[in-house]
VOBA-1610 file (N, C-alpha, C; in pm, whole numbers, padded with zeros to 5 digits, always signed):
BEGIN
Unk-02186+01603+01320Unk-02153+01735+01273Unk-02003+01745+01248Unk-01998+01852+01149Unk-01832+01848+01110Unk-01713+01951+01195Unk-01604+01905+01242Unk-01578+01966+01285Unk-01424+02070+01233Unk-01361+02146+01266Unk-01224+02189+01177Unk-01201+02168+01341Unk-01031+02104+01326Unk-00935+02142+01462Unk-00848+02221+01410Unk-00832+02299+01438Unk-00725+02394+01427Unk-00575+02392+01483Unk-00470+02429+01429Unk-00341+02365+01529Unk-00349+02424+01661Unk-00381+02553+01689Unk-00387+02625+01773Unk-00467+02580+01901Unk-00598+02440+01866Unk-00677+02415+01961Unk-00838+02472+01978Unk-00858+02563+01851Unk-00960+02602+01857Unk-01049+02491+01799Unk-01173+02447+01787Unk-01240+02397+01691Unk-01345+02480+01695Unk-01420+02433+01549Unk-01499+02566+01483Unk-01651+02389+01392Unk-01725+02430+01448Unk-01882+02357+01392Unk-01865+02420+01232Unk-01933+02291+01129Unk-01929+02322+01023Unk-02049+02241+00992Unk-02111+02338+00879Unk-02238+02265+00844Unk-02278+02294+00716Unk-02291+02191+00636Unk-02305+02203+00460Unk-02336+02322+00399Unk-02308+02377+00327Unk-02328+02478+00266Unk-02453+02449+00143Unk-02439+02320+00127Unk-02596+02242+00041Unk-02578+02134+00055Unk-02736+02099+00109Unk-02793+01979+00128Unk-02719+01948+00260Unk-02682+01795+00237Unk-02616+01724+00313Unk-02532+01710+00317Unk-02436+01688+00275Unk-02278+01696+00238Unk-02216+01778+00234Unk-02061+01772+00276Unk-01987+01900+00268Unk-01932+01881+00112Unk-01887+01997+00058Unk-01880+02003-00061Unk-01714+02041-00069Unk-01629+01946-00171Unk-01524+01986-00203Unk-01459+02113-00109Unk-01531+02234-00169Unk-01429+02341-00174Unk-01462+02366+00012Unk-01575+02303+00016Unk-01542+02359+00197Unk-01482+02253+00266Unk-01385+02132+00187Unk-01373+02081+00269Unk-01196+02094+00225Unk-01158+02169+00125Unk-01012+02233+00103Unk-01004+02399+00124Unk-01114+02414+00176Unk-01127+02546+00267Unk-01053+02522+00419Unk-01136+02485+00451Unk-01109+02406+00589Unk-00947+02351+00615Unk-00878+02309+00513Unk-00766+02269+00534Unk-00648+02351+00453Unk-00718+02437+00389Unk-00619+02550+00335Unk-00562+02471+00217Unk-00564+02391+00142Unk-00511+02323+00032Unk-00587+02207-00003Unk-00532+02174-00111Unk-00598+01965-00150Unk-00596+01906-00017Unk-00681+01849-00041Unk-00713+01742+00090Unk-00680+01575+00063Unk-00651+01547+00177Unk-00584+01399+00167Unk-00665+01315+00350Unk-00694+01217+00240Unk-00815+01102+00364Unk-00679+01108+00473Unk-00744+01090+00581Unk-00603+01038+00700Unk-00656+00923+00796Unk-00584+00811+00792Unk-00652+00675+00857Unk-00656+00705+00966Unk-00790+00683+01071Unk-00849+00701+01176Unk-00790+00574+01278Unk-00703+00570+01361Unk-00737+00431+01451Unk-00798+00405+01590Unk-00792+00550+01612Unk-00911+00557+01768Unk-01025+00522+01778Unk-01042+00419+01806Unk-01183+00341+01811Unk-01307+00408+01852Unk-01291+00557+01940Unk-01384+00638+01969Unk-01400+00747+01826Unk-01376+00683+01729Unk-01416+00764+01605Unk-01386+00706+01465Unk-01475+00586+01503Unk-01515+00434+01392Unk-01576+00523+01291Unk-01687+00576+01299Unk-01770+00661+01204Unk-01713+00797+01184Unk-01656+00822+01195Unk-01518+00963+01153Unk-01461+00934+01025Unk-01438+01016+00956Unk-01316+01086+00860Unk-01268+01200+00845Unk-01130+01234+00833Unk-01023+01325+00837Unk-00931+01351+00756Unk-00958+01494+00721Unk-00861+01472+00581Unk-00791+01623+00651Unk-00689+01618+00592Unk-00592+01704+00619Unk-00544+01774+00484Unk-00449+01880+00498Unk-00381+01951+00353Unk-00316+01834+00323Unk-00274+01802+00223Unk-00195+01680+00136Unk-00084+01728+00127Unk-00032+01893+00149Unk+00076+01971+00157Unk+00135+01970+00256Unk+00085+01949+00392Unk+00166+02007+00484Unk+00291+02008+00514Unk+00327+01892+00508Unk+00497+01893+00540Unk+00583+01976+00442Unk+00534+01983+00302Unk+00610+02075+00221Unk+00548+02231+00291Unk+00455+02234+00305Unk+00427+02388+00330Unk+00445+02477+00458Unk+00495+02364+00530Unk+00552+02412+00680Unk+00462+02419+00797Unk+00343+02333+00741Unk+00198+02326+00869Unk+00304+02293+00986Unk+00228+02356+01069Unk+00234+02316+01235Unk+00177+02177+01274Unk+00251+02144+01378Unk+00160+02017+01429Unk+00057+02036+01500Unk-00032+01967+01452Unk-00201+01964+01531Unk-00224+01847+01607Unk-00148+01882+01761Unk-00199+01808+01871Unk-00312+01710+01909Unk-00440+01763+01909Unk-00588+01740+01881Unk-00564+01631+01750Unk-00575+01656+01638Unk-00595+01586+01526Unk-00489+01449+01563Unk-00327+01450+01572Unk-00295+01378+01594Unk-00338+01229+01723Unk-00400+01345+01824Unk-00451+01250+01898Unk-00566+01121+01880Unk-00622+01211+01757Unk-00713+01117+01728Unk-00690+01061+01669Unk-00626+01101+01496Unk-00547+00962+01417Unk-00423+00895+01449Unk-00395+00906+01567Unk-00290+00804+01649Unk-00162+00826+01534Unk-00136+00960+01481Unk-00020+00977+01393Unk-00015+01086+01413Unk+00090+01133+01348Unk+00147+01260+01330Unk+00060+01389+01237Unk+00025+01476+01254Unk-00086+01518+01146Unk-00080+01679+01180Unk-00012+01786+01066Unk+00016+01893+01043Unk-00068+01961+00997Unk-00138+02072+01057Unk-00160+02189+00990Unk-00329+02166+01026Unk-00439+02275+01011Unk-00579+02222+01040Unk-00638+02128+00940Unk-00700+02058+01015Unk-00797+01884+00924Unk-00952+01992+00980Unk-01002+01882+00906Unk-01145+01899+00928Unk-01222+01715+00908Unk-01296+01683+01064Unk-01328+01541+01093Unk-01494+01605+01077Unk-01511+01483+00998Unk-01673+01458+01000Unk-01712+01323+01030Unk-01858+01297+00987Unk-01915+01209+00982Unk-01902+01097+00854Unk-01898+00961+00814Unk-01866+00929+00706Unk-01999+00977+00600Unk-02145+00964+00636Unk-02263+00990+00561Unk-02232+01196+00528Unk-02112+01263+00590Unk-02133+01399+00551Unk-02037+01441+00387Unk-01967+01281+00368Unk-01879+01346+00217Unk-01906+01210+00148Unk-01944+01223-00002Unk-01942+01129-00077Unk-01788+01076-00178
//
């Protein structure tokens, strides 16, 4: 299931709006702008992907604690992590 982290620490369940897949706009919903893949290296989330705003550093995102923890980098503003079978 998909999840949004929020900088703040909240996370929020997300679930296709059709079919199976999340679709584009809910998945630059979710991150408030274009979305950009973010390399995963925590081995407890092999089958994960994470995309984040592609803006943030220009747009002044906050750092997201949570998210960073998991892509073992630095990572601003809310992402949204799914499953790899939930985006084509």
């Amino acid at each position: 299931m998909a999840q949004i982290f929020k900088v703040n620490g909240q996370i929020e369940n997300v679930t296709p709006n059709q079919g199976e897949e999340l679709s584009l706009e809910q998945l630059q919903g979710a991150v408030e702008g274009y979305i950009e893949l973010v390399p995963i290296i925590n081995p407890q989330y092999t089958n994960k992907i994470m995309f984040c705003n592609e803006d943030g550093i220009r747009l002044g995102k906050e750092l997201n604690l949570n998210a960073s923890n998991i892509a073992g980098q630095r990572i601003l503003g809310d992402v949204i992590l799914c499953d790899k079978g939930e985006v084509s």
